[in-house]
N, C-alpha and C positions, 0 to 999 in steps of 0.2 A: 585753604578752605577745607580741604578732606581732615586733617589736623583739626580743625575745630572740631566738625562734625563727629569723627573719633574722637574725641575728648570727651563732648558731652554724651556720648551712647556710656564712656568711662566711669566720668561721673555719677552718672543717675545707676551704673550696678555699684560702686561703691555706696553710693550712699542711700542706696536698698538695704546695707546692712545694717544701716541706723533705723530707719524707717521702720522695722516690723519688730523690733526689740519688745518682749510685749509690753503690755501697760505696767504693770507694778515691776514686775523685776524679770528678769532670764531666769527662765526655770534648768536647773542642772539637775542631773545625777551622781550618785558619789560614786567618785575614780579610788582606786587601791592605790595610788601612787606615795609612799610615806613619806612625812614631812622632813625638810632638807634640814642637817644637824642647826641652820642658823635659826631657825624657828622654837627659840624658846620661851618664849611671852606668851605664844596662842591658846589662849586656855581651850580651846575647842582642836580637834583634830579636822582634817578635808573632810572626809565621810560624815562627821558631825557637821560642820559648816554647811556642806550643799545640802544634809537631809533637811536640816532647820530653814534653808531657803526654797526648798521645795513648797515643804507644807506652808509657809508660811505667804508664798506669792500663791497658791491655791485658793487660800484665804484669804487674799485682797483680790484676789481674780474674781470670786463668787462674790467679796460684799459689792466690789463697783459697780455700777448699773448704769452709771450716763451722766458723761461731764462733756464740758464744752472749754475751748480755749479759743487762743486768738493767735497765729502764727505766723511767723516772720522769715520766708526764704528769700535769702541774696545767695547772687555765684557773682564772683567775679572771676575773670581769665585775662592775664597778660599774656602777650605772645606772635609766634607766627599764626597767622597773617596779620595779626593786630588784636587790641582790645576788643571786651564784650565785658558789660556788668548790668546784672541783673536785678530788680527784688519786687517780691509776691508777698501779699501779706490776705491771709486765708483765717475763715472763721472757722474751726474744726469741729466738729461731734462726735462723740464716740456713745456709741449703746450695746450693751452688751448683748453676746458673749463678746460679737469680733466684727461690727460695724460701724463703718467709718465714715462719713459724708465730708465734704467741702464745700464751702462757697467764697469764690473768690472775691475780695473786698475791694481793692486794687493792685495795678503791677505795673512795672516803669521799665524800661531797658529794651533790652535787646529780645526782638519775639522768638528767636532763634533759640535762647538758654529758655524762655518761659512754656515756650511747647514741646520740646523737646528734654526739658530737665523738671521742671517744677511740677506741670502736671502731670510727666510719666513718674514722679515718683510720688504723686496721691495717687494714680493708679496703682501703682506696686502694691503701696498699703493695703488698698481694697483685696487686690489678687491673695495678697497676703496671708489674710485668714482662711482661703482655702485649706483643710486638713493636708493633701499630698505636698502641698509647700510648706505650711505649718512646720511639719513633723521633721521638715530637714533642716530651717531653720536652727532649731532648739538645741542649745548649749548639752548636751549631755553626754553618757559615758558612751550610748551610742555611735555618738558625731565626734566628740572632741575628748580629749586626754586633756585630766583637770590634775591641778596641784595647789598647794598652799606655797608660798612663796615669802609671804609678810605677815604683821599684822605691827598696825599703823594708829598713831592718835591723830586727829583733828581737828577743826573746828566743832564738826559736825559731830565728833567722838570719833571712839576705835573703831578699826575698819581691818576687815582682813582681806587681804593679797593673793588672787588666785592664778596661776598663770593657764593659759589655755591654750591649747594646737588644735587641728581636724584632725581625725583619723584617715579623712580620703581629703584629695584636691576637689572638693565640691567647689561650685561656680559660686554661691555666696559663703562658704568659710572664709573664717580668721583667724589669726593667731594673735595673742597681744593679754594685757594684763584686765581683771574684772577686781573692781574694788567692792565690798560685801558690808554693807553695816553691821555691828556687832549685835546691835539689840534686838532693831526688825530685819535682820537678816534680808534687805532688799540691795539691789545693787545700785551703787552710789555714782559713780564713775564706768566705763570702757576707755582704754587704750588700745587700738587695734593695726592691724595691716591686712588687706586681704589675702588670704592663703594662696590666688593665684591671680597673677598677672593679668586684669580685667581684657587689655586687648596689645595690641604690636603698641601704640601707639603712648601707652603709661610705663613710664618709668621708673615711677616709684609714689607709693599712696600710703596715705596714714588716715586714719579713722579716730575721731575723741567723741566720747556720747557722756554727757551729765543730768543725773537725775535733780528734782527737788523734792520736800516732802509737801503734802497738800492733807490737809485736814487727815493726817493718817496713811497717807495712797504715797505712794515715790514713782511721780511721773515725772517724763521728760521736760527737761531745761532747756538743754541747750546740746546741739548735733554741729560736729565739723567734719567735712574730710576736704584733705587737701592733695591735690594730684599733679605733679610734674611729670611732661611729656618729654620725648625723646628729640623736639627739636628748639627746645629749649624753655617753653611756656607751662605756665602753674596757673592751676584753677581751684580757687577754694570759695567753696559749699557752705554753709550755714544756714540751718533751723532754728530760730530763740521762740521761747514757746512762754507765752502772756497770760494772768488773768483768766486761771482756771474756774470754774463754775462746777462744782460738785451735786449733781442733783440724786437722790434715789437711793443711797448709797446706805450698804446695812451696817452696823456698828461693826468693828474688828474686835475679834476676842483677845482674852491675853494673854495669844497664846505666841507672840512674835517678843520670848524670850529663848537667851540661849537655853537648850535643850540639850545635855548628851546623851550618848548612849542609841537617841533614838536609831532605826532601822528600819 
């Protein structure tokens, strides 16, 4: 039983770091780090890439104004002492700058993962926008050491490859790759791991966060993290995010092209 109870205190800081990712994209700062000799496609340099993602999620940050969705949490966990699977399915709202509400629509499972994982992590969101959590959050040269790593074609188009570490073992850092669209410079993809070991009891955690586009906005898709304990059981997370509703929302200018040079 203590094994569960450790797991899901696990779970919900891992998948805090999905949770507060902001709305349009992670805002970075440009790292000095130069691009690795196998980087010869990228027509933009790292310092180009995150400036152009800066401005460019500032500018879908100030047109948003207030959308709604409809969201879908399941946990499931095999293990000692035994199974638990979970799912919450939530009406979401968001209004800007950085408020969040819920109402829960229904939920099935185990009360155990729904109190303990699904609403502490719409709480989190909420705490979230606080500015002193905010700020430590945020992808930048402050927090994290950025690089260019790829650049990639898709379905979706080109996409460039950034790889990212913390500068400190903060409690929500990660290290892991950010995938960056070439045109709206928003970020498309996370592959992550937490930068430190949530508690004794995880073993080992992976983090995947995918965006979609919505009338011009790149909000989230779809959230996973998946977490194996130390005494043999795995617990994986998922967020799929329905049926977005865009209200209020000001035109985006055209200015979510590549840009160099800028600074």
């Amino acid at each position: 039983m203590h094994a569960v109870f450790g797991l899901t205190r696990d779970v919900t800081k891992l998948f805090f770091l999905l949770a507060v990712v902001p709305i349009s994209a992670l805002r970075v700062s440009a790292d000095t780090n130069p691009l690795p000799p196998s980087i010869t496609t990228a027509p933009l340099s790292v310092d180009e890439v995150v400036n152009n993602l800066i401005r460019n999620d500032e500018e879908r940050e100030k047109a948003l104004r207030h959308y709604e969705a409809t969201r879908v949490y399941r946990l499931s966990y095999h293990g000692f002492p035994g199974n638990r699977e979970a799912e919450m399915t939530v009406d979401a709202t968001y209004e800007s700058p950085a408020t969040k509400k819920f109402r829960v629509l229904s939920q099935t499972g185990s009360k155990l993962i729904i109190d303990r994982v699904f609403k502490r992590l719409m709480e989190s969101e909420r705490e979230a926008a606080e500015p002193e959590i905010h700020i430590r959050m945020l992808l930048n040269r402050n927090n994290y050491y950025i690089s260019l790593i790829g650049f990639e074609a898709s379905a979706q188009g080109n996409q460039y490859v950034l790889e990212v570490s913390p500068k400190e073992q903060a409690r929500y850092g990660y290290r892991g790759k950010v995938w960056v669209d070439a045109t709206d410079f928003a970020v498309t993809r996370i592959d992550a791991e937490p930068a430190q070991n949530p508690s004794f009891w995880t073993k080992r955690s992976e983090i995947h966060h995918e965006y979609m586009k919505v009338q011009g906005f790149w909000l989230p898709q779809r959230n996973e993290s998946i977490s194996s304990i130390r005494l043999g059981g795995q617990a994986t997370l998922t967020i799929e995010y329905h049926n977005y509703r865009i209200f209020d929302s000001r035109p985006l200018a055209n200015s979510a092209k590549a840009s160099a040079g800028v600074r």
